[in-house]
MIVO-504622 format. One record per residue (C-alpha): residue number from 0; residue in one letter; chain; x, z negated, y negated. Coordinates in pm, 1 decimal. Layout:
! residues N
<n:NUM&res:A&chain:A&x:X&z:Z&y:Y>
...
//
This chain:
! residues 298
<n:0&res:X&chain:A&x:-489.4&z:1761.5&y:-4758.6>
<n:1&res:X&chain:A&x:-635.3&z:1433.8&y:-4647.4>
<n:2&res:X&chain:A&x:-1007.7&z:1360.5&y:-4711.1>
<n:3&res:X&chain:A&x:-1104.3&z:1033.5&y:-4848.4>
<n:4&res:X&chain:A&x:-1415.7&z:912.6&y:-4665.1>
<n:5&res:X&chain:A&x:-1660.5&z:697.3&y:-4865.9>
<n:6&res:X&chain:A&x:-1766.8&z:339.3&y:-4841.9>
<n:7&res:X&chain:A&x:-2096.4&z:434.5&y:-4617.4>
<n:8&res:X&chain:A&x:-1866.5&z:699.7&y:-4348.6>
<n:9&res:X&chain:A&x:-1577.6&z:452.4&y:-4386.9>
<n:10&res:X&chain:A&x:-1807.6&z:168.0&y:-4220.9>
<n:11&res:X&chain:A&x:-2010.4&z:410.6&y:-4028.3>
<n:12&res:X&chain:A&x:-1602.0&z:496.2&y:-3856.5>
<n:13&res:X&chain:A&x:-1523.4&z:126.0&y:-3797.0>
<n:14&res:X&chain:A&x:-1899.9&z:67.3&y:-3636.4>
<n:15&res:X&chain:A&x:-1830.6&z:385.1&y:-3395.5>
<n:16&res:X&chain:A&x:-1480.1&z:265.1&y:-3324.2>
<n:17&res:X&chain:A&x:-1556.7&z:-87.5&y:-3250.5>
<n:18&res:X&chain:A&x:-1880.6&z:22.9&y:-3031.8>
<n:19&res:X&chain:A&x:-1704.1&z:263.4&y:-2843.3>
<n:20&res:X&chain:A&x:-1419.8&z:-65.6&y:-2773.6>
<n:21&res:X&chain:A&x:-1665.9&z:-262.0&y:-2619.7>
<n:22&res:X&chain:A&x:-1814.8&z:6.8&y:-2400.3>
<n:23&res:X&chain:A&x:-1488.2&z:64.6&y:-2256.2>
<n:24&res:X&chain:A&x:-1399.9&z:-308.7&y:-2222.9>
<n:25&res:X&chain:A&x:-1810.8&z:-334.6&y:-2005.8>
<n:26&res:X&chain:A&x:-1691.4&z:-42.4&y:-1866.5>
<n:27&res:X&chain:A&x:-1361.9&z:-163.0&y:-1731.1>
<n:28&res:X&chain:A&x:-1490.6&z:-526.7&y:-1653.2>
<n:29&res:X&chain:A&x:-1786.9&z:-357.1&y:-1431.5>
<n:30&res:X&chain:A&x:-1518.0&z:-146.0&y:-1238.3>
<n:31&res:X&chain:A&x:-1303.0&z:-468.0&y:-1205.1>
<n:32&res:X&chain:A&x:-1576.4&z:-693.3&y:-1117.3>
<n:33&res:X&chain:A&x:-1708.2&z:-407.3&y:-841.1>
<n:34&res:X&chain:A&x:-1354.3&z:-404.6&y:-687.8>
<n:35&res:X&chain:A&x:-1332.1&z:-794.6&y:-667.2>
<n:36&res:X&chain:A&x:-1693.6&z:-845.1&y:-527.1>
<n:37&res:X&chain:A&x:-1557.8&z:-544.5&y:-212.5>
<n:38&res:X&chain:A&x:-1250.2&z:-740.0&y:-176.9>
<n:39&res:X&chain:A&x:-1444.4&z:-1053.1&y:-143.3>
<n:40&res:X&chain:A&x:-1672.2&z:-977.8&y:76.2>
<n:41&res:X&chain:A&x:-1486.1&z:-972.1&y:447.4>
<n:42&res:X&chain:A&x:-1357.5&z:-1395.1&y:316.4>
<n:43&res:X&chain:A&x:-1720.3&z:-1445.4&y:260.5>
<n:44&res:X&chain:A&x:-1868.7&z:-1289.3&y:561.2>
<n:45&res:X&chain:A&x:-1586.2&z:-1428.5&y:759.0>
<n:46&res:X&chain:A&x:-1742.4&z:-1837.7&y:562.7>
<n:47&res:X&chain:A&x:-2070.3&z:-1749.8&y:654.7>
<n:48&res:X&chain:A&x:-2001.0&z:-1652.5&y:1008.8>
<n:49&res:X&chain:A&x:-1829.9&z:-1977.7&y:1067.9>
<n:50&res:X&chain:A&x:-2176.6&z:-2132.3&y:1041.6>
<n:51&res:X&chain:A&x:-2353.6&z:-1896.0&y:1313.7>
<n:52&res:X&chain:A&x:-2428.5&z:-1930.9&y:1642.3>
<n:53&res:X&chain:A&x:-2203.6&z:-1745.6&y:1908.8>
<n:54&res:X&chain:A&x:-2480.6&z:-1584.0&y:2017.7>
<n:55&res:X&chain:A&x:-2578.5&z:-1449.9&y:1665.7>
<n:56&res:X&chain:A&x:-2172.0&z:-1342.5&y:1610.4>
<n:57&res:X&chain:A&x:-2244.2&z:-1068.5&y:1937.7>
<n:58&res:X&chain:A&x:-2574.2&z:-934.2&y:1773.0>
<n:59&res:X&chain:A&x:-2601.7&z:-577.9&y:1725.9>
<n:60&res:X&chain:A&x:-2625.5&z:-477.2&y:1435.0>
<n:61&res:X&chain:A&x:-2492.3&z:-776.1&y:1314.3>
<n:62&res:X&chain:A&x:-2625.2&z:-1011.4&y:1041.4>
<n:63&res:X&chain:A&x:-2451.7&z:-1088.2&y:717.6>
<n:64&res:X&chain:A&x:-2672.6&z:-1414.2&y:638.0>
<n:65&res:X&chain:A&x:-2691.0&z:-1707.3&y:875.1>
<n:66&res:X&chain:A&x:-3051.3&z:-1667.6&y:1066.4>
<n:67&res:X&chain:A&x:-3008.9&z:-2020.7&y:1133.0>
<n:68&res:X&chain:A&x:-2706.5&z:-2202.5&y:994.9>
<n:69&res:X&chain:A&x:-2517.4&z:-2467.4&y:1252.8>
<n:70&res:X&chain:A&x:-2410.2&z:-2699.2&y:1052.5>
<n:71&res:X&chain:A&x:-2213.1&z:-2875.3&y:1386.1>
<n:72&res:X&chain:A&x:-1946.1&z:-2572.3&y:1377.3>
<n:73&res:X&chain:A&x:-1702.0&z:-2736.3&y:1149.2>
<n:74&res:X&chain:A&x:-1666.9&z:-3067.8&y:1304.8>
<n:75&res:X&chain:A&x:-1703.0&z:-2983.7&y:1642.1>
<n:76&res:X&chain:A&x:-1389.3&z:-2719.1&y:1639.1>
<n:77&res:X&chain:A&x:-1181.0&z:-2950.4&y:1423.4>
<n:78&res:X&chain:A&x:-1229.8&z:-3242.3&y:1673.1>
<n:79&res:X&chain:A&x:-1199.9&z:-3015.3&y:1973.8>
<n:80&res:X&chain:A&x:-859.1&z:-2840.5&y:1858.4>
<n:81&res:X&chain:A&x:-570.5&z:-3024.0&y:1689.7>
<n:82&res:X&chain:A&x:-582.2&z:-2832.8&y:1354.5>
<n:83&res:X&chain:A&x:-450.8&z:-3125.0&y:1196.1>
<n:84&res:X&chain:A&x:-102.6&z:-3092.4&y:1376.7>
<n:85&res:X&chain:A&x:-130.0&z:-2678.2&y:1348.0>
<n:86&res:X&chain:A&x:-151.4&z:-2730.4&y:964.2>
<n:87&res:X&chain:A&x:106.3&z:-2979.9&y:922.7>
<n:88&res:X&chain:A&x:331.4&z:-2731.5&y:1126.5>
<n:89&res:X&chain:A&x:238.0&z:-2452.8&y:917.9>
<n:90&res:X&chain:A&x:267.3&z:-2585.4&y:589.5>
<n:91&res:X&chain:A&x:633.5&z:-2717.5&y:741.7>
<n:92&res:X&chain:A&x:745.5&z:-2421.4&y:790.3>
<n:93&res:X&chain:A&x:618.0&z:-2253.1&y:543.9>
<n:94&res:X&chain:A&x:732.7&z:-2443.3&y:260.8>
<n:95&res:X&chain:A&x:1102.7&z:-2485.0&y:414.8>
<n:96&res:X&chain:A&x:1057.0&z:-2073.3&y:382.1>
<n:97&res:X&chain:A&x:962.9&z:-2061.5&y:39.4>
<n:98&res:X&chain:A&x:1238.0&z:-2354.5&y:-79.9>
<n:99&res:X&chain:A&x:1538.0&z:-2168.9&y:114.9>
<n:100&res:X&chain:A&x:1417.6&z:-1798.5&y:16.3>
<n:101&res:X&chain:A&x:1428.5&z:-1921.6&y:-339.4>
<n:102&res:X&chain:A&x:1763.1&z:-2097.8&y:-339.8>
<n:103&res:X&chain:A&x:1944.4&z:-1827.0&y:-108.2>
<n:104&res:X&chain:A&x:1828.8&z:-1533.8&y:-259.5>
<n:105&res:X&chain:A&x:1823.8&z:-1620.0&y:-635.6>
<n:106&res:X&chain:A&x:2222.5&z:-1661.6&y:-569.9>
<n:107&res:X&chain:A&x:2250.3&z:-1364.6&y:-423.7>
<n:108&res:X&chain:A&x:2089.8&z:-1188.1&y:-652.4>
<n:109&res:X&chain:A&x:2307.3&z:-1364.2&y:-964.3>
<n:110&res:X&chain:A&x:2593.2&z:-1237.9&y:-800.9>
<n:111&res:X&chain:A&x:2511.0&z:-885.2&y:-762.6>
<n:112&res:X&chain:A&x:2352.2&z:-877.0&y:-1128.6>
<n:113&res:X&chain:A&x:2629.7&z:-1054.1&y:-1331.4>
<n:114&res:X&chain:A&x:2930.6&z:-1119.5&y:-1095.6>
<n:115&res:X&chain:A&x:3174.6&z:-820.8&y:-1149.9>
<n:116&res:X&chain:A&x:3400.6&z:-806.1&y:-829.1>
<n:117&res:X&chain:A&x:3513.1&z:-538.8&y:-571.0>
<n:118&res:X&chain:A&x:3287.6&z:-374.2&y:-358.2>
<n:119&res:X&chain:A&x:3000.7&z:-539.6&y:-509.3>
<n:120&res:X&chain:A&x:2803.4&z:-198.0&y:-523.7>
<n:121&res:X&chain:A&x:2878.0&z:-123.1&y:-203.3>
<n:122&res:X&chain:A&x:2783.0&z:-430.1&y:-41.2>
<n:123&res:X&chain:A&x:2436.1&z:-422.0&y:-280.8>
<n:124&res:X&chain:A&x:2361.1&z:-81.3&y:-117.1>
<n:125&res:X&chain:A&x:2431.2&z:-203.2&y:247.8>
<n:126&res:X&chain:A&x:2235.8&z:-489.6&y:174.0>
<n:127&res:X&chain:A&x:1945.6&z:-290.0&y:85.3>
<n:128&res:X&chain:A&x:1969.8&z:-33.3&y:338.2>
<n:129&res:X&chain:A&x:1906.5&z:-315.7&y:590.9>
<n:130&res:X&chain:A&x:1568.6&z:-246.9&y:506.4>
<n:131&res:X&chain:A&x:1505.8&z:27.8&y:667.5>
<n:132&res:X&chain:A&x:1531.4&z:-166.3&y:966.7>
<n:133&res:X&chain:A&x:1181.3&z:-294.3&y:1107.6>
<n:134&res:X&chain:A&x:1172.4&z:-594.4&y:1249.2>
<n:135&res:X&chain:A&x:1116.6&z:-524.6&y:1587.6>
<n:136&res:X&chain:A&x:1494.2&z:-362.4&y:1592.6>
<n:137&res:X&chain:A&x:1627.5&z:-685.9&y:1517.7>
<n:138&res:X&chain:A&x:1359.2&z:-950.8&y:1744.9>
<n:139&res:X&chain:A&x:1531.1&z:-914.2&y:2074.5>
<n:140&res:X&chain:A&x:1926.8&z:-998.7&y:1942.0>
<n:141&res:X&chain:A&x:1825.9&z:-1254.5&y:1725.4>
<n:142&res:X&chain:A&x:1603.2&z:-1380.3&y:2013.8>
<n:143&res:X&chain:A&x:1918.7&z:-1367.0&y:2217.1>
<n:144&res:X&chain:A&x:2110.0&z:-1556.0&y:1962.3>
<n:145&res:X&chain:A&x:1896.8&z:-1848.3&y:1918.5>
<n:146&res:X&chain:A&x:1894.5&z:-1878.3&y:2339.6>
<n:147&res:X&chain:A&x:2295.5&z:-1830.5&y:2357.6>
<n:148&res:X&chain:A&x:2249.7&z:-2125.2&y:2048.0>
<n:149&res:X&chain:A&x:1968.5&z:-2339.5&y:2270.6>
<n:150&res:X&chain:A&x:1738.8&z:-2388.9&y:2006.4>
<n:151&res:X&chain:A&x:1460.3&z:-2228.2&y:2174.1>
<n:152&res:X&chain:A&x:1070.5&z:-2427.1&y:2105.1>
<n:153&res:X&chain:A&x:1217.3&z:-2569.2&y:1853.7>
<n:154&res:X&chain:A&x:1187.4&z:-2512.6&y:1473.4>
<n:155&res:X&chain:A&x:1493.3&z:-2400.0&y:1371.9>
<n:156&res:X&chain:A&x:1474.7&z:-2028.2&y:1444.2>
<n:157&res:X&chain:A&x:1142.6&z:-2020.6&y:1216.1>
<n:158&res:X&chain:A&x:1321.1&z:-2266.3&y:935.6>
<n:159&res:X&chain:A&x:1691.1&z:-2129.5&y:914.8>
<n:160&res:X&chain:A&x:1650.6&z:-1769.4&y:853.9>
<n:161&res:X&chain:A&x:1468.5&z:-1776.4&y:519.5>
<n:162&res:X&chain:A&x:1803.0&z:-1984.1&y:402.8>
<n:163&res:X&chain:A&x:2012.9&z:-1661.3&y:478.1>
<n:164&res:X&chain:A&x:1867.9&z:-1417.1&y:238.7>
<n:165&res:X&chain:A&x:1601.1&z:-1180.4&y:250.2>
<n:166&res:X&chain:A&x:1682.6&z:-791.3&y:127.0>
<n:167&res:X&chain:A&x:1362.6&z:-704.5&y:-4.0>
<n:168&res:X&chain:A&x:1352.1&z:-1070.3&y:-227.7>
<n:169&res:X&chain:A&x:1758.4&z:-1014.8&y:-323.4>
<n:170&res:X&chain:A&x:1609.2&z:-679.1&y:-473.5>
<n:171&res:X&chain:A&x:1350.4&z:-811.0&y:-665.1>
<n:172&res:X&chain:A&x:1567.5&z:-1090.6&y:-842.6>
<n:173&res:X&chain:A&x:1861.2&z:-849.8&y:-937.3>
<n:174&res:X&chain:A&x:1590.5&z:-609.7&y:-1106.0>
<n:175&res:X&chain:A&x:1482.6&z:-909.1&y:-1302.1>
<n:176&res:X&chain:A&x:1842.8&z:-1072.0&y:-1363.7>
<n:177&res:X&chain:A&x:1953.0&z:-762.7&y:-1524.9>
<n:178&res:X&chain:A&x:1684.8&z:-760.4&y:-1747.3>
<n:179&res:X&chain:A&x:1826.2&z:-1103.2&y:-1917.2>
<n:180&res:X&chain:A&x:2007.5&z:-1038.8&y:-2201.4>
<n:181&res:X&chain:A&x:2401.0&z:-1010.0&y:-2107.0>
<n:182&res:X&chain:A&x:2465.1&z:-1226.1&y:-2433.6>
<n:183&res:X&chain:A&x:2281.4&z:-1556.9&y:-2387.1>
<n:184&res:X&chain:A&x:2546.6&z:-1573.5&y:-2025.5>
<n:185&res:X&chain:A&x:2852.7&z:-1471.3&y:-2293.6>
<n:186&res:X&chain:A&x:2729.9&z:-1785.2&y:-2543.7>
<n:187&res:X&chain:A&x:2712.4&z:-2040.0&y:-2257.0>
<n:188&res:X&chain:A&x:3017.8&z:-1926.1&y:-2089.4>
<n:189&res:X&chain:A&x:3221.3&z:-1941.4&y:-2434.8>
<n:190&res:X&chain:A&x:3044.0&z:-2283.8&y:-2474.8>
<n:191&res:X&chain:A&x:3259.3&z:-2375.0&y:-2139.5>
<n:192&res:X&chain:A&x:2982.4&z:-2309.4&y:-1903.7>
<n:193&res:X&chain:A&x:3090.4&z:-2216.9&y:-1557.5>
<n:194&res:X&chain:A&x:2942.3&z:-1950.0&y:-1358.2>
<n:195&res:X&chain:A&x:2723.6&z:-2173.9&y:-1190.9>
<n:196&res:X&chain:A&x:2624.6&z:-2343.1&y:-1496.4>
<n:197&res:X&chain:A&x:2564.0&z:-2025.4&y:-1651.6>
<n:198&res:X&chain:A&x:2326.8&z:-1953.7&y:-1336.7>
<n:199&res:X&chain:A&x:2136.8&z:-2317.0&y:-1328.1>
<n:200&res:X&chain:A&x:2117.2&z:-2354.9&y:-1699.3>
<n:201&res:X&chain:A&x:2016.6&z:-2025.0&y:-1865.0>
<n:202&res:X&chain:A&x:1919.6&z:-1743.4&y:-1535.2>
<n:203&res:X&chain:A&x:1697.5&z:-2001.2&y:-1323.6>
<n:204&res:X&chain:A&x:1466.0&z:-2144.8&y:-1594.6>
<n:205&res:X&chain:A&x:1429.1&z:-1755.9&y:-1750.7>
<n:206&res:X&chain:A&x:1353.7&z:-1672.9&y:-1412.7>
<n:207&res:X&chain:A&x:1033.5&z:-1852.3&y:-1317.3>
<n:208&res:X&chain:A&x:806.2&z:-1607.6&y:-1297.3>
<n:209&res:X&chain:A&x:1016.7&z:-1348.7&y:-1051.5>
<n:210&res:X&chain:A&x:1097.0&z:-1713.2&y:-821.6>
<n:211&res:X&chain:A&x:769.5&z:-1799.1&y:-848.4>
<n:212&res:X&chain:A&x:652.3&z:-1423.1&y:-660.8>
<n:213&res:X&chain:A&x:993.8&z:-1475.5&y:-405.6>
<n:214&res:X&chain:A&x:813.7&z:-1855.7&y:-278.0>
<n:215&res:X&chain:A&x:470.9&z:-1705.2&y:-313.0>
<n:216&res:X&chain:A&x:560.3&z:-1381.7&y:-76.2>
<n:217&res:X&chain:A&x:769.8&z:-1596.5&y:157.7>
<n:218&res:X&chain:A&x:525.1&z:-1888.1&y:178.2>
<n:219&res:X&chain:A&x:220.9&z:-1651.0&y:220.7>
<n:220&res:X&chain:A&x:442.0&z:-1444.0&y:488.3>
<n:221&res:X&chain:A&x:507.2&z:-1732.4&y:712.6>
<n:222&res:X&chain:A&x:158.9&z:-1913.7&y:686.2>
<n:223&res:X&chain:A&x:18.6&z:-1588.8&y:859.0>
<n:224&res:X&chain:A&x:279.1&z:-1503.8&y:1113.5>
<n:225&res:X&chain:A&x:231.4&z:-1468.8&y:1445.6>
<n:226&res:X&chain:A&x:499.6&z:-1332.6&y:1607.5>
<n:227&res:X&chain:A&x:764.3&z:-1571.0&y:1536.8>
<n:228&res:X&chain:A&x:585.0&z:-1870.9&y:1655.6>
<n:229&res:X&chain:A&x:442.1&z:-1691.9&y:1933.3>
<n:230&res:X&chain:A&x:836.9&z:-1607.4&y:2058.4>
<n:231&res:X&chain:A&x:1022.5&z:-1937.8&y:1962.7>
<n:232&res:X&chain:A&x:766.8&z:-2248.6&y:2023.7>
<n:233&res:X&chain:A&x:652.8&z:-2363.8&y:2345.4>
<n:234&res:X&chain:A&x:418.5&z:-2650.8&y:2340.2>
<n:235&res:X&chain:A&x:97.5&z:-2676.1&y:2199.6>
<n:236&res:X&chain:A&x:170.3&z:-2969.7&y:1942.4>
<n:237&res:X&chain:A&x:441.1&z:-2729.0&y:1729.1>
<n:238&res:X&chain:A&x:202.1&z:-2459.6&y:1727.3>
<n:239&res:X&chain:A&x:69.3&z:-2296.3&y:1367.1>
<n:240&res:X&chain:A&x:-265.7&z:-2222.4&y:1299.8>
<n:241&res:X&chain:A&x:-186.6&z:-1850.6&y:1310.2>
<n:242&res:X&chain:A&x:-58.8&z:-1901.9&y:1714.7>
<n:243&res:X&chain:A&x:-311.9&z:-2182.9&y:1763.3>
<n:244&res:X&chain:A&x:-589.5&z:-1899.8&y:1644.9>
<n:245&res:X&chain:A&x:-443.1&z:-1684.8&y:1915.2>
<n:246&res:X&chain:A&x:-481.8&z:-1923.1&y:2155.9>
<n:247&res:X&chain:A&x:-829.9&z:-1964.8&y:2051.2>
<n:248&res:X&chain:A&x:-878.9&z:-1579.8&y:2110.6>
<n:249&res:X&chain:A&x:-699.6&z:-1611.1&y:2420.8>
<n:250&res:X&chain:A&x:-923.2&z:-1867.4&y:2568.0>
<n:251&res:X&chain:A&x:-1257.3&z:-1704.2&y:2480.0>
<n:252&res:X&chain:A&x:-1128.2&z:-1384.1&y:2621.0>
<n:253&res:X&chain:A&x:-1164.7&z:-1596.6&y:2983.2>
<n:254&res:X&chain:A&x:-1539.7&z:-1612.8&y:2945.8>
<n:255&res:X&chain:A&x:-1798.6&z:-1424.8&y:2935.1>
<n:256&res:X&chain:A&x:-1877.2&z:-1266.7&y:2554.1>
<n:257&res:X&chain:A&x:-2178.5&z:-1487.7&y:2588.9>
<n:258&res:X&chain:A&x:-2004.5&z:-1768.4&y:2614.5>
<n:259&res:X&chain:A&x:-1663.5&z:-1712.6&y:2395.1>
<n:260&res:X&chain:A&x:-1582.4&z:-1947.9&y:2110.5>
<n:261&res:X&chain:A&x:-1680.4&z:-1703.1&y:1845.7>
<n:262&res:X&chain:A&x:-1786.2&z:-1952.1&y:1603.3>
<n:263&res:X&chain:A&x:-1461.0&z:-2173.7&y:1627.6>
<n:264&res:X&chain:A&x:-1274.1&z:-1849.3&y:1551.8>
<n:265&res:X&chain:A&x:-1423.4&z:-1796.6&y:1247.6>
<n:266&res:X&chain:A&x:-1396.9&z:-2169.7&y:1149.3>
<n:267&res:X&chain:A&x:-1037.9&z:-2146.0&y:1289.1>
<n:268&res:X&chain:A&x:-956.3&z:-1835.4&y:1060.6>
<n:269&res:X&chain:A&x:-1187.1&z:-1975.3&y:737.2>
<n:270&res:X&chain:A&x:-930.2&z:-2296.5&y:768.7>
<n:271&res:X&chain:A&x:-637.1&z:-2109.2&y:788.7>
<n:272&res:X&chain:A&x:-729.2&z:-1838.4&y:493.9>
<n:273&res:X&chain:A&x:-895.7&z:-2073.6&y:238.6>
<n:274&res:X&chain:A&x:-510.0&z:-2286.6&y:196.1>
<n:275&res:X&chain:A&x:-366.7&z:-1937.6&y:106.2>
<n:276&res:X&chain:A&x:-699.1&z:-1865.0&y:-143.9>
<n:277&res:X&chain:A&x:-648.4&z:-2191.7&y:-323.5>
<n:278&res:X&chain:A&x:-279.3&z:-2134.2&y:-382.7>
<n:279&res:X&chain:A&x:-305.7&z:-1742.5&y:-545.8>
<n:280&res:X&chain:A&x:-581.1&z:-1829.8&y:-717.6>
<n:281&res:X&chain:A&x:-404.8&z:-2146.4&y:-906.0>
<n:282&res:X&chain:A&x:-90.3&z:-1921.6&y:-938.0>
<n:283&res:X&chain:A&x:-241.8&z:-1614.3&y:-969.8>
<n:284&res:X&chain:A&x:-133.6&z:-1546.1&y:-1357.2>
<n:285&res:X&chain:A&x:272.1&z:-1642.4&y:-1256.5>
<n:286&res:X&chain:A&x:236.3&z:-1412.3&y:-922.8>
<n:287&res:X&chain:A&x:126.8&z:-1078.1&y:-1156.3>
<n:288&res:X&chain:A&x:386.9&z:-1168.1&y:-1470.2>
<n:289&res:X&chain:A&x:667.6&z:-1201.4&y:-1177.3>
<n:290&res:X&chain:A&x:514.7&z:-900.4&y:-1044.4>
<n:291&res:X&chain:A&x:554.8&z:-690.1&y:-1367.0>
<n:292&res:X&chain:A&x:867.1&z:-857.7&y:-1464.4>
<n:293&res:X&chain:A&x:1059.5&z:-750.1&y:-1156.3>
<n:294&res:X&chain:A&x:991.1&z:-399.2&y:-1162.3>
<n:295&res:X&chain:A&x:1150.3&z:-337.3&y:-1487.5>
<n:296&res:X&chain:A&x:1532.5&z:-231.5&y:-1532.5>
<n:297&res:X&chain:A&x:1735.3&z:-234.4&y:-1815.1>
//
């Protein structure tokens, strides 16, 4: 039997339920904001050190505020070290990845999603066991490769790779092409819509989200390598700020710990993390939908 509440209990219910709401929304928005604030905090002692003294960086124990802030950091690292070239090279390079990771793998993906053809299953598994190779399998052939080629200190081993197709990003699109409707492909292609067509017109503008993660991941991955640039460029005016940062290190590692460029590292490392900052937090609401998107199936 069901018992019919009064008028009084009735409102007394909705006041409980709509109390207990908001505790858990305080509850969950204190937990979130804790998490941020511990996330935050090595990007804002890494700012603040980039306006200390070298000999305050070797302290022990050291100091999260500035005992006395030197203002003369900033400007005298960016006018002693070319960041201006190390940026334009990084953002180069960077944004070549995240255009040819998009266009490659997107077609890739459309073909192993909605292309039915022989072996396609078979070549989608091979393709994805490729991952389970780490990269340092595969450095010293394709290192070999691009010195056969003689394209060595130059850009093209760091800018022609993304345009071949990544596994991991050919992955992510075919989990979210399959989860377009088969039907809106059927309508365009009775409407005399080629494959392709059917691919530019209806797949790529449904897809911005999951494209939007593939540039983000490939842009984010290149701005911060190391390796690569370290390997395949040779003079100091194609460097990135990742490698010019290394050379930084390398360089104070010749002095004394006195007399190392402490500071400039940290101004070095706040100029090449804020870029990065700026972008997810301007695309941060596209990065998590692509995120979610992509790891449903049909």
């Amino acid at each position: 039997m069901t018992q019919v509440l009064s008028p009084q209990e009735l409102r007394r219910y909705k006041e409980a339920a709509r109390a207990r709401r908001i505790a858990n929304a305080v509850f969950f928005q204190l937990v979130v904001t804790i998490f941020a604030a511990i996330f935050f905090l090595p990007f804002l002692w890494l700012l603040l050190s980039s306006f200390k003294s070298n000999a305050e960086l070797i302290k022990f124990p050291p100091t999260f505020w500035p005992e006395k802030v030197v203002l003369n950091n900033w400007p005298r690292v960016l006018r002693q070290y070319p960041f201006g070239i190390w940026f334009q090279n990084t953002l180069f390079i960077s944004a070549n990845a995240a255009l040819g990771s998009v266009i490659s793998n997107s077609l890739v993906a459309y073909s192993f999603s909605r292309i039915r053809w022989l072996g396609r299953g078979l070549l989608f598994s091979i393709c994805l066991s490729t991952m389970l190779l780490p990269g340092l399998v595969t450095m010293i052939p394709v290192y070999i490769i691009w010195r056969k080629i003689g394209l060595l200190g130059t850009f093209y081993p760091l800018t022609v790779g993304p345009w071949f197709g990544s596994p991991y990003f050919i992955f992510l699109l075919v989990q979210f092409f399959r989860t377009i409707p088969e039907e809106l492909g059927d309508a365009a292609r009775v409407d005399g819509c080629r494959e392709f067509g059917i691919f530019r017109h209806v797949f790529l503008p449904l897809s911005k989200p999951a494209l939007a993660v593939v540039a983000l991941f490939a842009f984010m991955g290149h701005w911060g390598d190391v390796m690569g640039p370290l390997i395949y460029l040779k003079k100091p005016s194609m460097y990135t700020l990742a490698l010019g940062l290394k050379l930084m290190q390398d360089t104070s590692y010749l002095t004394t710990p006195e007399r190392s460029e402490w500071a400039g590292m940290m101004v070095g490392a706040a100029v090449a993390a804020i870029p990065v900052i700026v972008l997810f937090f301007f695309t941060q609401r596209t990065f998590i939908e692509g995120v979610t998107f992509t790891g449903l199936k049909e």
